[in-house]
DRENRODO-662226 format. One line per 2 residues: number of its first residue (from 1); their letters; for each residue x, y negated, z negated of C-alpha. Coordinates in steps of 0.05 Angstrom, whole numbers, plus 32768, in hexadecimal, padded with zeros to 4 digits. Layout:
<recs>
NUM = A = X/Y/Z ~ ...
</recs>
This chain:
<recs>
1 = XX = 8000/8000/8000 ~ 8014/7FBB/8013
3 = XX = 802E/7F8B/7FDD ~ 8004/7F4C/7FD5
5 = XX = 8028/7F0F/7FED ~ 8043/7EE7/7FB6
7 = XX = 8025/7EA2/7FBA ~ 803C/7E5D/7F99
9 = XX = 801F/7E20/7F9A ~ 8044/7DDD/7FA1
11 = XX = 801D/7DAA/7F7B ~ 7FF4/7DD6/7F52
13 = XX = 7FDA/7DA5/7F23 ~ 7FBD/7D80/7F52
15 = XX = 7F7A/7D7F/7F6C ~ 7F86/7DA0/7FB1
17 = XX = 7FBD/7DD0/7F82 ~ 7F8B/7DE4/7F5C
19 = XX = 7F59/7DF2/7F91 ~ 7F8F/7E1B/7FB3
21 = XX = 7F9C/7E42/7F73 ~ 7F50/7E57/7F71
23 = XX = 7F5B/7E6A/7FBB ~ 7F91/7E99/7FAE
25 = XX = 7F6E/7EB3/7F6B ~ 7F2A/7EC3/7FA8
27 = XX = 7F61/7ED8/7FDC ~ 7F8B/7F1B/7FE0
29 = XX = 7FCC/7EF0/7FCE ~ 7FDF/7EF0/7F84
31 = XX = 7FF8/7EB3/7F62 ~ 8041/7EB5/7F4D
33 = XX = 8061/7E69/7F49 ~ 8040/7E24/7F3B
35 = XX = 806C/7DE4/7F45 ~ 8069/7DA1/7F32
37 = XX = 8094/7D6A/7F29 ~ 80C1/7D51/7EF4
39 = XX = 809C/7D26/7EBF ~ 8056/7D46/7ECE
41 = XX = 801C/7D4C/7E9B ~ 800F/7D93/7EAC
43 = XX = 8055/7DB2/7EA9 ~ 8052/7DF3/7E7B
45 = XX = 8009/7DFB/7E87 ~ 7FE3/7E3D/7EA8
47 = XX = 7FD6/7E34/7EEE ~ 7F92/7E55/7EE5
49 = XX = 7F83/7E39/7EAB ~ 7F8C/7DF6/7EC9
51 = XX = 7F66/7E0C/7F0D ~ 7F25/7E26/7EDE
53 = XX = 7F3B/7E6C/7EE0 ~ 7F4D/7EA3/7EA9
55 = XX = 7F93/7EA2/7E9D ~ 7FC4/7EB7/7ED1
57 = XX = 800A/7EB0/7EB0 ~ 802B/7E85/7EE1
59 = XX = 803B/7E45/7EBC ~ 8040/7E08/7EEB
61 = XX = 8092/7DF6/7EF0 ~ 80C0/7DC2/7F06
63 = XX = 80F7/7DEF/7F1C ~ 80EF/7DF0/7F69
65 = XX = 812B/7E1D/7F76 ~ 8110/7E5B/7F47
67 = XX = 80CD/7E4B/7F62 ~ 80D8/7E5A/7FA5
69 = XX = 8109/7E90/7F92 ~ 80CA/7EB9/7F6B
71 = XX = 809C/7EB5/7FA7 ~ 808F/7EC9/7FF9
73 = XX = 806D/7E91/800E ~ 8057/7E43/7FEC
75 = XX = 8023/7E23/8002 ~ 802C/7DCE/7FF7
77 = XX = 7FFD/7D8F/8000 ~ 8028/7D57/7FE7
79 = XX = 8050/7D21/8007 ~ 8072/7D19/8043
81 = XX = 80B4/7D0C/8021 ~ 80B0/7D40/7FEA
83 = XX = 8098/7D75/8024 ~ 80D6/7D71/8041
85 = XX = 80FD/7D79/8003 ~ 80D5/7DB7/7FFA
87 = XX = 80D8/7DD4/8043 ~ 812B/7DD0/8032
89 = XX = 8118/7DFA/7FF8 ~ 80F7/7E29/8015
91 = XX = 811F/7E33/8045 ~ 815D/7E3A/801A
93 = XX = 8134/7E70/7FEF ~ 8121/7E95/8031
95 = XX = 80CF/7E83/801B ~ 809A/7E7A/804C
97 = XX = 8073/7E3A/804C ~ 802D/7E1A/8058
99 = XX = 802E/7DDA/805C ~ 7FEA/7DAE/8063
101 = XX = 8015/7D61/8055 ~ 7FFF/7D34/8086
103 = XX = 801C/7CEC/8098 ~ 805E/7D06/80AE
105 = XX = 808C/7CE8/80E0 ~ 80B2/7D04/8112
107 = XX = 80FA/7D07/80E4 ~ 80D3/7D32/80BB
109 = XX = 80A6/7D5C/80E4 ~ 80EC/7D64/8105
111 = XX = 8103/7D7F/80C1 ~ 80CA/7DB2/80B8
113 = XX = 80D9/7DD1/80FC ~ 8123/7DD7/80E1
115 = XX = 8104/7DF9/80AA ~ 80E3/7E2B/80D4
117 = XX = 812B/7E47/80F8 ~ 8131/7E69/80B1
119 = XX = 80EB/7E78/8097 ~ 80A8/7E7C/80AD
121 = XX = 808F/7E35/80AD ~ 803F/7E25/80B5
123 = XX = 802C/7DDE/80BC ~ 7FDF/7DC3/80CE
125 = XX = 7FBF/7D81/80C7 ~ 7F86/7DAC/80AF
127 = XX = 7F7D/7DE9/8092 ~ 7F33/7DF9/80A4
129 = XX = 7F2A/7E26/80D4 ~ 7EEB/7E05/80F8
131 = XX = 7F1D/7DC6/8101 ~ 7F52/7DEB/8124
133 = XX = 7F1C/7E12/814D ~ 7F09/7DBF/815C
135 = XX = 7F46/7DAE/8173 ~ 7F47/7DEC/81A7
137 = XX = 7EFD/7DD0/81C3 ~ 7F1D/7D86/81C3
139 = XX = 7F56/7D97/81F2 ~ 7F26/7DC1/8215
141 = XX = 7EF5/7D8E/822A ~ 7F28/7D54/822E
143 = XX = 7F4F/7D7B/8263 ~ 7F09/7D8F/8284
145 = XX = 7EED/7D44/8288 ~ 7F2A/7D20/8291
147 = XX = 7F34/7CD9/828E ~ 7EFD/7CBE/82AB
149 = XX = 7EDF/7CCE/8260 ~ 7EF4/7C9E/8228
151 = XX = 7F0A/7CC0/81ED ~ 7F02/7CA9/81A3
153 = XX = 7F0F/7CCF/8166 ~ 7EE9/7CB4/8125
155 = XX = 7F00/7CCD/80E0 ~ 7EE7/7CBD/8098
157 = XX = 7F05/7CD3/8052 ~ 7EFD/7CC0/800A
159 = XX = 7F19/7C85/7FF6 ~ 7F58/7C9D/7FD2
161 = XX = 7F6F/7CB5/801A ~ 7FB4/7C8C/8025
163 = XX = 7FC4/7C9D/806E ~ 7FA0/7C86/80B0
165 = XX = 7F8B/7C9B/80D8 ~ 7F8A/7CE8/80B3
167 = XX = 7FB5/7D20/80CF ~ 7F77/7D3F/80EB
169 = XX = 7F62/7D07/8113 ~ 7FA8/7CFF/812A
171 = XX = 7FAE/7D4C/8138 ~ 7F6B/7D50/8162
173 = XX = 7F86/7D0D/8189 ~ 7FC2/7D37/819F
175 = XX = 7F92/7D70/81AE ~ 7F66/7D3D/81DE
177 = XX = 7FAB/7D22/81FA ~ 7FCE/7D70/820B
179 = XX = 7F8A/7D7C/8230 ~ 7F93/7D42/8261
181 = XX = 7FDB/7D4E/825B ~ 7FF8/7D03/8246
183 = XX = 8025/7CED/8209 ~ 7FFC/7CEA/81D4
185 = XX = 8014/7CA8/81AD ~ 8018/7C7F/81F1
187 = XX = 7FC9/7C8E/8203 ~ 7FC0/7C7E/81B4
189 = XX = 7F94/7C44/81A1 ~ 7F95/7C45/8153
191 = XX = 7F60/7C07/8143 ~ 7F41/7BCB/8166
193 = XX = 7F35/7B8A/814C ~ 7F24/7B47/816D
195 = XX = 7F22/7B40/81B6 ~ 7F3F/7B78/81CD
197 = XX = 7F24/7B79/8218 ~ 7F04/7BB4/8241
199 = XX = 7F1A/7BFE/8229 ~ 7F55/7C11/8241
201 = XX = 7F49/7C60/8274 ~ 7F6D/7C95/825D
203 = XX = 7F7F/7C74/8214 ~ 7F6C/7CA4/81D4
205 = XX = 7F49/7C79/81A0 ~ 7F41/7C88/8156
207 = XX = 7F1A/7C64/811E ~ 7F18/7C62/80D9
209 = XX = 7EE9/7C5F/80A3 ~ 7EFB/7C69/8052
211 = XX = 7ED2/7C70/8019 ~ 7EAD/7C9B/7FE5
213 = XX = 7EC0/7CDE/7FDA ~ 7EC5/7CF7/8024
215 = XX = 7EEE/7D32/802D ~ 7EF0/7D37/8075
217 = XX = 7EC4/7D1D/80B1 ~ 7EE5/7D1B/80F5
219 = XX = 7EBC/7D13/813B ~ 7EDC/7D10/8180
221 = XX = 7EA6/7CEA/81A7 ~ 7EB6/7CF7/81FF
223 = XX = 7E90/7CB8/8218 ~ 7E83/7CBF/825E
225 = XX = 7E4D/7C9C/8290 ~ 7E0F/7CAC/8283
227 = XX = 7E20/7CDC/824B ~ 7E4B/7CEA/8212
229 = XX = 7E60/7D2B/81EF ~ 7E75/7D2F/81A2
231 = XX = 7E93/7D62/8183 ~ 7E9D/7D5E/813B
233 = XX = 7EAD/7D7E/80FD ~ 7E9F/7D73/80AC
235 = XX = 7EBA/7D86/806D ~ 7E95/7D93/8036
237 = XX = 7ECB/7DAD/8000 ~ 7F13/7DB6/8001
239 = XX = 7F0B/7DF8/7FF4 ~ 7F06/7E04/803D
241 = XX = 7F4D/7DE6/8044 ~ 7F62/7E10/8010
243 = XX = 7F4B/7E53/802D ~ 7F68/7E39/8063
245 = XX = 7FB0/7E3A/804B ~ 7FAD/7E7C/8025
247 = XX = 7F9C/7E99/8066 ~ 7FDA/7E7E/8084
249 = XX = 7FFE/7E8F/8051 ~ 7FF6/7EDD/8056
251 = XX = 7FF9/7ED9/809E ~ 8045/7EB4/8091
253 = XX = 8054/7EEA/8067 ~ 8057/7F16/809F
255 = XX = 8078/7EE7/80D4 ~ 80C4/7EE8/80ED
257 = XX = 80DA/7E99/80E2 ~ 80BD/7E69/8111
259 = XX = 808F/7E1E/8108 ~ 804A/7E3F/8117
261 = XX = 800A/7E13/8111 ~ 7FC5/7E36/8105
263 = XX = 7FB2/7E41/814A ~ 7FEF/7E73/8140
265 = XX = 7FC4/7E8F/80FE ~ 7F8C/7E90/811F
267 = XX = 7FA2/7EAD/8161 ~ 7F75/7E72/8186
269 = XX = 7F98/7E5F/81CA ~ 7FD0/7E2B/81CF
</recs>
């Protein structure tokens, strides 16, 4: 019988840690590392505990290199900057990694796919699966319509959200942009204000709304003459996100090294 992958959790005090800790508790994973940083409130405490669950004896740490030593694969929503630190970890300790941090620029992306030359390495704006099964019908029907179709990509999050416009909207844009084949930050158009003048064809437009206690809303509206298609997708709990991840995480497990995103998890065409 196969052992179960050996999960930690990067930022497992956290509210998206925590929901990831109930994931693994629902999954076929078993919990075995929580980290935190230096300083934090919950050091010494019982992941589950924490999480709402019975006890699992994994107290949440600050000692990244004996975390990723103790486990086959972490799974990590933080920041960009202290992703990177961790994907250096990870690869050092031969761990695979799931990483759901969003707002990254290229010098960093650039260091996840170094990353993945020594470990498995699974990065995605979004977890969910109906997102990533989005992004396939986006590139579908962009590359179907063409330009003659304005495309505009509308997003809303809670309020707490810090980056803009969110890695999904950003991730569905480039989905819209490999379908009619052009560079996907020179067709971007990230706001309007004032007088702008007539749309630009061919441009990819995004818009932003914040508030409340959103988790995720993302539509990708093809206005054409005479008609317009939307295709959309909504979050209701980050549980789904969650899920998500623990998925990819047992399917890293498996995996030689490489960057893989979840159309690789899920097997969806590229």
């Amino acid at each position: 019988m196969t052992a179960p992958v050996r999960i930690g959790i990067v930022g497992a005090a956290g509210r998206m840690g925590q929901a990831l800790v109930r994931a693994v508790a629902a999954g076929d994973g078993v919990l075995a590392g929580a980290l935190e940083q230096a300083g934090h409130a919950a050091l010494g405490k019982d992941a589950g505990r924490l999480a709402g669950l019975d006890a699992t004896d994994v107290p949440i740490t600050d000692a990244t290199a004996p975390f990723f030593a103790g486990i086959d694969v972490a799974i990590e929503f933080t920041a960009p900057e202290a992703t990177v630190r961790h994907a250096a970890a990870a690869a050092a300790a031969g761990t695979g990694l799931v990483i759901g941090t969003t707002g990254l620029d290229r010098a960093q992306m650039d260091a996840l796919r170094s990353a993945g030359a020594s470990v498995p390495v699974v990065w995605s704006a979004n977890m969910s699966l109906g997102i990533n099964l989005l992004s396939h019908l986006v590139e579908t029907a962009a590359a179907a319509l063409g330009p003659d179709w304005d495309v505009e990509i509308m997003e809303m999050h809670h309020a707490a959200k810090r980056d803009a416009p969110s890695g999904t909207a950003l991730a569905l844009g480039r989905a819209a942009a490999a379908g009619r084949r052009v560079d996907p930050e020179a067709s971007a158009v990230r706001g309007r204000d004032g007088d702008t003048g007539p749309r630009e064809r061919g441009t990819i437009g995004y818009g932003v709304l914040r508030g409340g206690d959103v988790v995720g809303d993302h539509t990708v509206v093809f206005a054409g003459a005479g008609e317009r298609l939307e295709l959309g997708h909504r979050a209701h709990e980050r549980a789904i996100f969650a899920r998500g991840a623990v998925h990819a995480a047992a399917w890293a497990a498996r995996q030689r090294p490489g960057f893989y995103g979840m159309r690789d998890v899920l097997d969806l065409p590229k």
